[in-house]
Every structure is written in structure tokens, then in C-alpha cells.
C-alpha positions in Angstrom: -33.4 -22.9 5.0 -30.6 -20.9 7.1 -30.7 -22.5 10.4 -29.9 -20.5 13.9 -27.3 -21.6 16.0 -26.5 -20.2 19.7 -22.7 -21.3 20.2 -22.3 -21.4 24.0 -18.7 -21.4 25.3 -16.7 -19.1 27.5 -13.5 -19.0 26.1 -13.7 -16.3 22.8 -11.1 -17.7 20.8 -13.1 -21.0 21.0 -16.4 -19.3 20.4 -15.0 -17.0 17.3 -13.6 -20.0 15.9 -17.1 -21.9 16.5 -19.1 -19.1 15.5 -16.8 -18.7 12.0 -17.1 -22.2 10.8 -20.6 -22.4 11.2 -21.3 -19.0 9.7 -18.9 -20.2 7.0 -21.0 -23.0 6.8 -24.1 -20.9 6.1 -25.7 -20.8 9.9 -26.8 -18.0 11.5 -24.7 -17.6 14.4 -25.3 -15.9 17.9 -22.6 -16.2 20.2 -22.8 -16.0 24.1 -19.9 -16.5 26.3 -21.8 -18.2 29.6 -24.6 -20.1 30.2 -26.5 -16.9 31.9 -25.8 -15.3 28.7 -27.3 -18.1 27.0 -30.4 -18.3 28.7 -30.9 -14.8 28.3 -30.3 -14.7 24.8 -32.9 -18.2 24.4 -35.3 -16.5 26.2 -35.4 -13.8 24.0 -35.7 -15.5 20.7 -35.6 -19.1 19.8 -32.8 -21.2 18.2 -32.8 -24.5 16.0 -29.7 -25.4 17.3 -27.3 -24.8 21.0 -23.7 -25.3 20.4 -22.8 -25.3 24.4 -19.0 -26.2 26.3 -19.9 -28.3 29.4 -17.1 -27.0 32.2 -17.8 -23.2 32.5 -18.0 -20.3 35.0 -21.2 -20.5 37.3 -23.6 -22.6 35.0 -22.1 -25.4 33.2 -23.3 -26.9 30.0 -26.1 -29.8 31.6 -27.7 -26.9 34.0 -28.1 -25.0 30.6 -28.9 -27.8 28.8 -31.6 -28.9 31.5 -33.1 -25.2 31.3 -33.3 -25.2 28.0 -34.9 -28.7 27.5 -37.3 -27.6 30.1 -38.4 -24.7 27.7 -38.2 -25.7 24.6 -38.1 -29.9 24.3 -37.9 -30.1 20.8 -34.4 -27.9 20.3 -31.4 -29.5 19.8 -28.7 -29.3 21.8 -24.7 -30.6 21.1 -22.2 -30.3 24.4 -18.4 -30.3 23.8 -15.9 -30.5 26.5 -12.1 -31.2 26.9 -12.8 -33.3 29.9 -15.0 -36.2 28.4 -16.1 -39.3 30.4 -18.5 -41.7 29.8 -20.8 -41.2 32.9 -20.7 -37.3 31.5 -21.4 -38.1 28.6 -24.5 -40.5 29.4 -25.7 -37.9 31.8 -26.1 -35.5 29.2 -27.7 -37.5 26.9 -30.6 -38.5 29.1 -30.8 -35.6 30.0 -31.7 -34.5 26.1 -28.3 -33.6 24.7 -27.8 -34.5 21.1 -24.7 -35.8 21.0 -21.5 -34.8 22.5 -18.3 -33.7 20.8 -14.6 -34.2 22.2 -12.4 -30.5 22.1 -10.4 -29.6 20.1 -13.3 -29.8 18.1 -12.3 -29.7 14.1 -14.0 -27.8 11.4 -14.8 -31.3 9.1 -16.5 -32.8 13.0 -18.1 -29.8 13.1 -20.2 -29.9 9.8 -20.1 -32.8 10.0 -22.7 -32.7 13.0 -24.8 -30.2 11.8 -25.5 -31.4 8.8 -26.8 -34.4 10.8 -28.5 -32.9 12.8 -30.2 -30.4 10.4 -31.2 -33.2 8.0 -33.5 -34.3 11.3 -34.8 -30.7 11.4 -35.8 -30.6 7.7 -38.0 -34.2 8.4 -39.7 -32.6 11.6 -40.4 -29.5 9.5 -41.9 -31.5 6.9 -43.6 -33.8 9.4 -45.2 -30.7 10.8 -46.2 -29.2 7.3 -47.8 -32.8 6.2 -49.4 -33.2 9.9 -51.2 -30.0 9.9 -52.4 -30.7 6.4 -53.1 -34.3 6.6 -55.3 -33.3 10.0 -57.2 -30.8 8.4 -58.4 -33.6 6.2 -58.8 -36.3 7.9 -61.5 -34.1 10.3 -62.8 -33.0 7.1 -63.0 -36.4 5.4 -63.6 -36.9 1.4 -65.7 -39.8 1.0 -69.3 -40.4 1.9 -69.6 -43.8 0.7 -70.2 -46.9 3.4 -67.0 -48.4 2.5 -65.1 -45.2 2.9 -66.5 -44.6 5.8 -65.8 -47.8 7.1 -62.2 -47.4 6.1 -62.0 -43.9 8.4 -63.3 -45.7 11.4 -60.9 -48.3 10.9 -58.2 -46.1 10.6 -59.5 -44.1 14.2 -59.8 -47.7 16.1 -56.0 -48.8 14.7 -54.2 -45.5 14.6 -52.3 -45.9 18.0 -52.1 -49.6 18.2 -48.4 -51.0 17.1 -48.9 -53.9 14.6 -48.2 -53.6 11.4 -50.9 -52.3 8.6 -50.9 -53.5 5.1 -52.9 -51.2 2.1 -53.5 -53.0 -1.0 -55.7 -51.4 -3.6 -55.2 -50.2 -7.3 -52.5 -47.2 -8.2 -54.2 -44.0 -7.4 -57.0 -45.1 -4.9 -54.8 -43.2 -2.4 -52.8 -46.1 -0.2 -50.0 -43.5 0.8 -52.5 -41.2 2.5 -54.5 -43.6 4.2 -50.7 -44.1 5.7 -50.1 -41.0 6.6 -53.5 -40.7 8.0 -52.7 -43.3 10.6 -49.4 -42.0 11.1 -51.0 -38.2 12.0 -54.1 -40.0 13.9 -51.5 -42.1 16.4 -49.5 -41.2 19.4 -46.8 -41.3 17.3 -48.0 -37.7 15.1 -44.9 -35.8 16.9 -42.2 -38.2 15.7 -40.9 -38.9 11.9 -43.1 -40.1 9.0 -40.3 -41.7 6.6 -40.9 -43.4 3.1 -39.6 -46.1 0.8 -40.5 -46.6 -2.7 -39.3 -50.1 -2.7 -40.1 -50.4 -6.7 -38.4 -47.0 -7.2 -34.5 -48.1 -5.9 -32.1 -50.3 -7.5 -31.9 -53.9 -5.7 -28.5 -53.6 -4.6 -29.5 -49.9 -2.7 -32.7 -50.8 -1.0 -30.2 -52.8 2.0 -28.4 -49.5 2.5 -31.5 -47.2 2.4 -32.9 -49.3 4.9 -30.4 -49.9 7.7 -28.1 -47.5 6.8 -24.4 -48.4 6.0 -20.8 -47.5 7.6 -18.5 -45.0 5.7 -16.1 -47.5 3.4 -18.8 -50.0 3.4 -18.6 -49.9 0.0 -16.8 -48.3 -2.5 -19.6 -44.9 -2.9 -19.9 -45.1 1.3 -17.9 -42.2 2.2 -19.4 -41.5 5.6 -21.7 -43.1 7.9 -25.3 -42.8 6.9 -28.3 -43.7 8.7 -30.8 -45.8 7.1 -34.8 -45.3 6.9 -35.0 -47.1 9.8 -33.1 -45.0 12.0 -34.8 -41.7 10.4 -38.2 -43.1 11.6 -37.0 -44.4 15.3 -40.4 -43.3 17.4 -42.8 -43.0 13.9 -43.6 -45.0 10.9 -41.9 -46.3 8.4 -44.2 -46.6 5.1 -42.7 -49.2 3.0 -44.2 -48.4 -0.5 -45.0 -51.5 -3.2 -43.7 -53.9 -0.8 -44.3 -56.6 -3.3 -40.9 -55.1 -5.2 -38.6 -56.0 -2.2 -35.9 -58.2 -3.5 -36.4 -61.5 -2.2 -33.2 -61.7 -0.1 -33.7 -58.8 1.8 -37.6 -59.9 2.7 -35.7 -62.2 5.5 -34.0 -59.5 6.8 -36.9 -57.5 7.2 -39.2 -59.7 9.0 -36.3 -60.4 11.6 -36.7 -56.1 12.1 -39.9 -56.6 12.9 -40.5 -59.5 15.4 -37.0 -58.1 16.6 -36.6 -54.5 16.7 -33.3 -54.7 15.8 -30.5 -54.4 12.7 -27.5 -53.8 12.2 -25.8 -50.8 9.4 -24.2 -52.7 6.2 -20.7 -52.7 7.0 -21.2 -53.4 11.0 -21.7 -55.7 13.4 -22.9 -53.5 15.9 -26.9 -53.7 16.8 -29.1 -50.5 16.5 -32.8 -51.0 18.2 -36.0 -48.8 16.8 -39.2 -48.4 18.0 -40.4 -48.0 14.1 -44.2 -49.3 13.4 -44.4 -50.5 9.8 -46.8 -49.6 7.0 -46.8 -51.4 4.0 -48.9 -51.0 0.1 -48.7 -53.0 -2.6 -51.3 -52.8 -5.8 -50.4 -56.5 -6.9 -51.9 -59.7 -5.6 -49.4 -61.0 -3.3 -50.9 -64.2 -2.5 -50.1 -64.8 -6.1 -46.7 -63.5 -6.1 -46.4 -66.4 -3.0 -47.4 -68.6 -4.6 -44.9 -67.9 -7.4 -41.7 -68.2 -4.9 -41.5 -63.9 -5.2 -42.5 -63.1 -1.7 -42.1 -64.6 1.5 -45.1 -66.0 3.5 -44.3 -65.7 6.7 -43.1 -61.7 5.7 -46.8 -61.5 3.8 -48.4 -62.3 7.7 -46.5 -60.2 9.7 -47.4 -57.4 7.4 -51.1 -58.3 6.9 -51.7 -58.1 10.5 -54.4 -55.2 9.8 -55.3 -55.5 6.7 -56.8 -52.7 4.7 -58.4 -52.7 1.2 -59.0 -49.2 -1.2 -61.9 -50.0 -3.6 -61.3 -48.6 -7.0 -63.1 -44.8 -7.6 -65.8 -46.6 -9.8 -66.9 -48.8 -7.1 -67.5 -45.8 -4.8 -69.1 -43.6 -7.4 -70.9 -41.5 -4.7 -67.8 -40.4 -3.4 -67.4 -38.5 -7.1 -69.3 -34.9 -6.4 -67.6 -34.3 -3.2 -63.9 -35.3 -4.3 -64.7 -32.9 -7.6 -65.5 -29.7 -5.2 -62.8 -30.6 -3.3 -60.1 -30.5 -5.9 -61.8 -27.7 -8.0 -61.5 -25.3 -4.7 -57.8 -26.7 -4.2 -57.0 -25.7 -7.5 -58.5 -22.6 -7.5 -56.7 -21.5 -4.3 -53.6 -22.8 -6.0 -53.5 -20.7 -9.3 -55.8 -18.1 -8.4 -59.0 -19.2 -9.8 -62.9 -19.0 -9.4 -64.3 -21.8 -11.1 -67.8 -22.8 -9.6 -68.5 -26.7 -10.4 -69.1 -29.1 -13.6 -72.3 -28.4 -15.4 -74.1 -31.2 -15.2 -73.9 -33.0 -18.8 -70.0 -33.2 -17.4 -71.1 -34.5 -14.0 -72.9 -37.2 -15.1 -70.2 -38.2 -17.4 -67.9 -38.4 -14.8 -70.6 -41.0 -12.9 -70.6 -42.8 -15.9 -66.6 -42.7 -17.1 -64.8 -45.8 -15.4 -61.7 -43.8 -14.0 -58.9 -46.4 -14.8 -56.5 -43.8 -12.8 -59.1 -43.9 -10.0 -58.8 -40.7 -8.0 -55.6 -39.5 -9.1 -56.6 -39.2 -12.5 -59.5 -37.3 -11.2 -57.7 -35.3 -9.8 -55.4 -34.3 -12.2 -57.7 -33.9 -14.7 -59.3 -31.4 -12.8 -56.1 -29.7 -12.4 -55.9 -29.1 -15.8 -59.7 -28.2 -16.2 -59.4 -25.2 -13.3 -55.9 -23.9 -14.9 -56.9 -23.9 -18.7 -61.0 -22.8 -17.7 -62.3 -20.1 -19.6 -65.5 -19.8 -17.6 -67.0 -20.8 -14.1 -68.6 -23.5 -14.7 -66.7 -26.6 -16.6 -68.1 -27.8 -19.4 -67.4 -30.7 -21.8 -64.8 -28.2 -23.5 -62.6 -28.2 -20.6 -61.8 -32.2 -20.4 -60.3 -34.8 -22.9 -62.3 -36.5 -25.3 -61.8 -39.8 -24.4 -64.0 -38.7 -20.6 -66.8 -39.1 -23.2 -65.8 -41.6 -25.5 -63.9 -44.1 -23.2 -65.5 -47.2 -21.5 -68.6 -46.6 -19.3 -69.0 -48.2 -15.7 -72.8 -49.1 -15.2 -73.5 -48.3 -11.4 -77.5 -49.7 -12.6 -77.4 -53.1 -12.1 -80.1 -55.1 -13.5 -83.5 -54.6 -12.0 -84.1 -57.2 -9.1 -86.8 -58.4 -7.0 -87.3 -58.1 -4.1 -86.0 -54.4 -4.2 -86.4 -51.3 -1.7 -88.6 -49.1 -3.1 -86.3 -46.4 -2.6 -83.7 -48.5 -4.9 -86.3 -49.3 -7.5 -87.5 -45.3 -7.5 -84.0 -44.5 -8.4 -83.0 -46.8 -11.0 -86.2 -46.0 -12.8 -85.6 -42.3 -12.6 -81.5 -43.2 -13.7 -82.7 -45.4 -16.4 -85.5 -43.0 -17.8 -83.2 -39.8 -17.6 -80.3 -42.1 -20.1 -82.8 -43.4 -22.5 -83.3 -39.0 -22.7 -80.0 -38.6 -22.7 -80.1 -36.6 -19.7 -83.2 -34.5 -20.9 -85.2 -34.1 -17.6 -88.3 -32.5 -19.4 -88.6 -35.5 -21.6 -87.9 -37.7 -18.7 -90.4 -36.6 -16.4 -93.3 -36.2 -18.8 -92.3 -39.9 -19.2 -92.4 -40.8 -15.7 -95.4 -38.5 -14.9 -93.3 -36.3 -12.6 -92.0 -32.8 -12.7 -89.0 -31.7 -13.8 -88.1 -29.8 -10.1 -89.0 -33.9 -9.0 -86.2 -35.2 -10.6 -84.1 -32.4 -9.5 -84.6 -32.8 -6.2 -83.7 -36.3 -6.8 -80.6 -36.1 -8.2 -79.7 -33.6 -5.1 -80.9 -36.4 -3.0 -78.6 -38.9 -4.8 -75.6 -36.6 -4.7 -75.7 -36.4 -8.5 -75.6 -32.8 -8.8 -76.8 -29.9 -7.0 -80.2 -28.6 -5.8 -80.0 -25.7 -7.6 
């Protein structure tokens, strides 16, 4: 993405030499050359960036700078001055300023800067993308079962409440956006949603991403970078597979949390954050305690709200709406019109045990919608092994004392697999019509009325 830049200063052999750089640089420049100009210019289109001198004819730098923070809070705004003090400099960063540059201001200081400050654009751009997304469904949530639904609420009552949230549960039950839905459900929606994939990072890198390092902290560090802390100052930092965390780092990490505070590798100086921590894990890690591979006292801080996802077959009613939901995603996707599963294919998916829980649903709908050559899916459209893998019996055995509602269904469940789905042979065996057991299986969320 090209980002815009208004360079702000009053002297034009400063400004062309600002404006070249940066165009060099690939920005789109627009130069001004005063802070009416400026203000003008902003108010007439919008810019990612303001480039502005502080000392300049009529309106300096922090009256622009207030004017513009006033209008538009989220654009980011870098002053420069020859005359730099310290009670200037504090002034304009309280009063919203980036950061503030020194003049002469050098081409390798100026990219330098920008490329900071654009990496923070690209995250808010990509917060906003995943917020909008991630609100649409969480208002429109997939799940009917009681101990989804009992999850949602959970997440409503916690979302803006600081302690820490752990998310255990099996891979692909959905841990990362249950995180994100708290993120996007909390006062803290506007601000950064960062991730680490603590399994997916060598041990000696996971320090670094973390808190960030100085440049020559080591022999690759060859400029200051800020860690995932930093990048998620005012959000939430979702620490993913926490149960891979090297060991000597877990002690470092709990003294972040209770304290707020770290320091970069390669410096003594402290950074605070106001980050709240998510963390997931789809091991036991009481059992990894017990081993000597994670700390306890970490394990407690973490599990402060604890949060469990139940495998796909343990929420099998939650199967019909997740499968519309994906075959219309797909469909929008690659331009498709398939309908639904027939229902031989529906009820093999209530019976199938989903080892990949609901990200192999999911993607095995994927490829059913992109390869389909019809509107409704059929058998033809999924892997073998849907029909010949391992079963999940959601009929337990027949108890007493039942609900006759529960006792009406396993008998009309059991009946309709001793027919092998046959519901003309079933009801003539249960002395019921067909458009009966129809209506049932609506009823149960089986299949469709029609």
C-alpha cells in the first residue's frame, strides 16, 4: 500500500528535499509550505501521515498539530525542528505527536521513521479488516449448542475485564477466534490485536519477538526493533500454544504480567504496556507441570479465566449451521451456487467423528463447493474415508428415567439407522408418517423441513 504523506515546512529547500526522499521512498507526497496551507490541504482530503517543522510563520507546528488531532485522532503526526528542547518535545507528544525529529534531518532518519510508523499503520489496517469481520460474527454467532452458547456469554461478561484468559481445547476447535472475539468485544477493539505462535519460533527468537531487542544486540540486530509487546501496548497480546514457551523465558513472562514492565534484549532501560494477555494451548498442562516443563505459578496467572472448546463431535448440533455457513462463504469466494448436503451426506457428517474438529469441516467443504458439479453435495463430492472412518455415537444407551421428548428421539434415530436412513421403512415401523419423521429431523436440526 502507497501511503500519503503531507510534508509541512516553510522553507522549500527543506520541503523539496523532504518531499523527494519520501517520494523516493515510494510515498505519495503533498507539500504545503505553512500550517494554513496545511490545514487547508487536510481539510480537503485526508493523509496517513503529517510530516510538519515546529517554528514557522503564523501557525507553528503544535497549533497544527492540535488542529489536526482534533479532526482526525487517529493520523499520525512527526514534528522536526532545529530548536529542540525537552519541555517541546514532551509538549508535543501529549499533545499526540508521534515522535519528534532533530534538523538537519537525514535521508536514512527519515525512512527510518516511516517505516516505523507505517508498520503501525498496516496493524491498525488489519485490526480494522479483522474487527469488522470478526463483529459481524460474533452478532451472528455459529453455534446453537448449550455449551457454545455458554462460551459466547462468557466471552460478553469477560470481554472488557483485564485478567488474563487461557483457551485450551483440541487443534481446530477454534481457540484463536474465541481470542480475537474478546479482543473485538472489549474496550480495547480500537487498539492492536498482536500474535505469537510460540511453537512456531526457534527458542533462542521467541526473547526477541517478545520484548524487542536493541540494534547490535546481537550479531543479526541491526536496528532497534520493537517486540510483540510493544506492538500490542493498549490491546492484546494472543500468546498461541503457550505450553511451547521455553522454560527460561516462562519467568520472564510472568514478571510482565504482575509487572507491566520489560526491558528490550540488549538494554537496561524499562518499557511499561498496558497489554492484556490471551493464551491457548491444546496439551494438558497440568501434566506438562507436573513434568518440570511449565511453570506453576505462570500456569495461574494465565488460567485466571479459564475457557474450554469441546471437540466438534461433542457439539454435534452445532454441524448443520457451521455447514451453511461455510458452503455460502465458499460460494461468495469462488463464485459458486451450491444449495446444501443432501441428506445421506448430512447424516454422515452427524455420524463422522471429525478428528480435525471444525477446521477440517471446514476445509473439506472448501473443496466440496470448489470441485461441485451440481447444487446440492452429494457423497461424490467428499473423501471416502467421511464414510468409512470411525463413527461417533451421539445415541447413548437407552436410560430410565428419560424425557419423553429424549426417548421419542432416540427411537426415531435408532429406527431410521437400522433402515439405513430409509424413512418409509422407518415409519411404517414406527407407525408414523413419513412427513412425521421429517418434521422431526427439522426439529432436531438434522436436516431441513423441506
Amino acid at each position: 500500500m502507497k501511503y500519503s504523506v503531507l510534508i509541512v515546512d516553510d522553507d522549500k529547500l527543506v520541503n523539496e528535499f523532504l518531499t523527494e526522499t519520501l517520494t523516493r521512498a515510494g510515498y505519495a507526497c503533498v507539500a504545503a509550505f505553512s500550517g494554513e496551507e496545511a490545514m487547508n490541504k487536510f481539510k480537503a482530503q485526508s493523509y496517513d501521515i503529517v510530516l510538519t517543522d515546529l517554528k514557522m510563520r503564523e501557525m507553528d507546528g503544535l497549533t497544527l498539530l492540535h488542529q489536526i488531532k482534533s479532526i482526525s485522532p487517529d493520523t499520525t503526526v512527526i514534528m522536526m525542528t532545529a530548536y529542540g528542547t525537552v519541555e517541546t518535545a514532551v509538549k508535543a507528544i501529549k499533545l499526540g505527536a508521534y515522535d519528534f525529529l532533530l534538523k538537519p534531518v537525514s535521508p536514512e532518519a527519515l525512512e527510518h521513521i516511516l517505516s516505523r510508523v507505517t508498520e503501525v499503520l498496516e496493524l491498525r489496517s488489519q485490526n480494522r479488516i479483522m474487527q469488522a469481520d470478526l463483529a459481524h460474527k460474533f452478532q451472528n454467532i455459529i453455534g446453537r449448542s448449550k455449551i457454545m452458547k455458554e462460551i459466547f456469554d462468557l466471552i460478553q461478561s469477560v470481554a472488557n475485564a483485564r485478567s488474563t484468559v487461557m483457551i485450551t481445547g483440541s487443534s481446530g476447535t477454534g481457540k484463536e477466534m474465541v481470542a480475537r472475539a474478546i479482543h473485538y468485544a472489549s474496550n480495547r477493539a480500537q487498539h492492536p490485536f498482536i500474535k505469537l505462535n510460540c511453537a512456531a519460533l526457534p527458542e533462542n527468537l521467541v526473547e526477541a519477538e517478545l520484548f524487542g531487542y536493541e540494534k547490535g544486540a546481537f550479531t543479526d540486530a541491526k536496528k532497534t526493533n520493537r517486540g510483540r509487546f510493544e506492538l500490542a501496548d493498549g490491546g492484546t497480546l494472543l500468546l498461541d500454544e503457550i505450553s511451547e514457551m521455553p522454560l527460561n523465558l516462562q519467568s520472564k513472562l510472568l514478571r510482565v504480567i504482575q509487572e507491566r514492565e520489560f526491558e528490550r534484549v540488549g538494554s537496561s532501560q524499562t518499557i511499561s504496556v498496558d497489554v492484556r494477555i490471551i493464551a491457548t494451548s491444546n496439551r494438558n498442562l497440568k501434566e506438562f507441570i507436573s513434568q518440570g516443563l511449565f511453570r506453576e505459578d505462570l500456569f495461574y496467572r494465565l488460567n485466571v479465566i479459564p475457557i474450554y472448546l469441546p471437540p466438534l463431535a461433542d457439539r454435534r448440533e452445532d454441524i448443520p449451521a457451521l455447514t451453511q455457513h461455510f458452503i455460502e462463504k465458499y460460494n461468495q469466494e469462488n463464485g459458486r451456487s451450491v444449495k446444501k448436503l443432501d441428506d445421506q451426506v448430512m447424516r454422515m457428517f452427524l455420524r463422522y467423528h471429525w478428528p480435525g474438529n471444525v477446521r477440517e469441516l471446514e476445509n473439506m467443504l472448501e473443496r466440496a463447493v470448489v470441485t461441485a458439479k451440481a447444487e446440492i453435495l452429494t457423497d461424490d463430492d467428499f473423501p471416502t474415508e467421511l464414510a468409512l472412518g470411525p463413527v461417533a455415537d451421539d445415541l447413548p444407551p437407552l436410560k430410565v428415567p428419560m424425557k419423553l421428548e429424549e426417548g421419542s428421539k432416540y427411537l426415531i434415530l435408532k429406527t431410521l439407522e437400522k433402515f439405513n436412513g430409509n424413512k418409509t421403512k422407518a415409519a411404517e415401523a414406527l407407525g408414523i408418517t413419513t412427513r412425521t419423521i421429517r418434521n422431526k429431523l427439522a426439529e432436531y436440526q438434522l436436516e431441513s423441513p423441506n
